[in-house]
C-alpha positions in Angstrom: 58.3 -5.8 -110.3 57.5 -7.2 -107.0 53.9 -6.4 -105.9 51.2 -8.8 -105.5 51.5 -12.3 -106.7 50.1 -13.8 -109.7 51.5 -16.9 -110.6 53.5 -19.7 -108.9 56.2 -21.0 -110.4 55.7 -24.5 -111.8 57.8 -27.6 -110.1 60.4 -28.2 -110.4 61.5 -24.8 -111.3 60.2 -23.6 -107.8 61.9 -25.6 -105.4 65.3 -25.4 -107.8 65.2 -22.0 -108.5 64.7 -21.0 -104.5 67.8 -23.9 -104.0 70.0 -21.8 -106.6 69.1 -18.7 -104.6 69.5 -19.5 -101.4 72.9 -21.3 -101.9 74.2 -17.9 -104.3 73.4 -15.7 -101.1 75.0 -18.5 -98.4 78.3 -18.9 -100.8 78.7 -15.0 -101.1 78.2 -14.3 -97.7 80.8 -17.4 -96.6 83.2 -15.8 -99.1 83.1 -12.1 -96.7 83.4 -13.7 -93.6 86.0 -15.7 -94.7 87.7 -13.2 -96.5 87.6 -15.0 -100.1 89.7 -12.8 -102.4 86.6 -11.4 -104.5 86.4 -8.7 -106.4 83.7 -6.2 -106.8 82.9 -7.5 -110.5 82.4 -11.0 -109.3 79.8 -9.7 -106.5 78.4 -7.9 -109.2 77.9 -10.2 -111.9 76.6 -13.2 -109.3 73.6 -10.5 -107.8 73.1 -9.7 -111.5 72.7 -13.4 -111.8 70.6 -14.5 -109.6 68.3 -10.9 -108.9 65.0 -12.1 -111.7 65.2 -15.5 -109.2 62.4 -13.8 -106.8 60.3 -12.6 -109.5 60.7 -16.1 -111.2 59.4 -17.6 -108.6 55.9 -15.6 -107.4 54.9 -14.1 -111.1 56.3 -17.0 -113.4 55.0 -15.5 -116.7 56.2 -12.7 -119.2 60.2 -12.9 -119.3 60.4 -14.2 -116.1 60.5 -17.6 -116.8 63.1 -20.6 -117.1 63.9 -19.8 -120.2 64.7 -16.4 -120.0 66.2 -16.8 -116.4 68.5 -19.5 -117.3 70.3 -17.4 -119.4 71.5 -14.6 -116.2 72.7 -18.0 -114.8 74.9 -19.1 -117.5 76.2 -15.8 -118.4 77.4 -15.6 -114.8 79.0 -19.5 -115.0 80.7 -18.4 -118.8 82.8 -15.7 -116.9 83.1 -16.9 -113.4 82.9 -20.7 -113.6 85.8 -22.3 -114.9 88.3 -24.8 -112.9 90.7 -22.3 -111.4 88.6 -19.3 -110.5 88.3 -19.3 -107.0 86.2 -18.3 -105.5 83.8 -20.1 -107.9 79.9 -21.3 -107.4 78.5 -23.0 -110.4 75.3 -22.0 -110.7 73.8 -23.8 -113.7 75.2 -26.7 -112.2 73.2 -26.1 -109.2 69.9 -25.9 -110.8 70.5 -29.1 -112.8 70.9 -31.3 -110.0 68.3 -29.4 -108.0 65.7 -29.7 -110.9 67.0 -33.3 -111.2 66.9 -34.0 -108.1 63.0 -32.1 -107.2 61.8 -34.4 -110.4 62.9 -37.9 -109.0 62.6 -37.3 -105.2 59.9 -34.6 -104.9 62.2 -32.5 -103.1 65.6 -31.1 -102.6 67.8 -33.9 -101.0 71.5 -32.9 -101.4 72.6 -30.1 -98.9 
């Protein structure tokens, strides 16, 4: 539950996780504005995804951790994914290269 914060998220969970986030909420909201033919299920299942990411990140302990989180992530990717589904964000693949990308540079360096 959002409250008070205990614990930080570790790097480079952090800084990927927030990545994964912030590029989940920029894709859906490019998809309205450009009129992206996206069902209600898709919206559904990608807030579903991505809605522990917040907790994740100030109170990284209990179930929300990577491990646990991961797992809303790829359930999301399993159904939604797949060459041909368009609209489609890969969001798995996004935290990969972020938490690549965070361990080797320090930081986020791909847009």
């Amino acid at each position: 539950m959002i409250g008070k914060s205990k614990s930080l998220a570790p790097e480079p969970h952090f800084t990927a996780y927030l990545f994964v986030q912030h590029k989940a909420i920029l894709t859906l909201r490019m998809w309205i504005r450009y009129e992206e033919k996206i069902s209600f299920d898709q919206i559904h299942d990608l807030m579903d995804a991505i809605h522990n990411i917040s907790e994740l990140l100030y109170a990284y302990k209990g179930w929300h951790v990577h491990e646990n989180v991961v797992h809303d992530l790829q359930r999301y990717d399993a159904k939604w994914s797949q060459e041909g589904n368009n609209p489609r964000i890969c969001l798995v693949e996004l935290l990969d290269d972020a938490m690549a990308d965070v361990m080797a540079n320090g930081k986020i360096t791909s847009p």
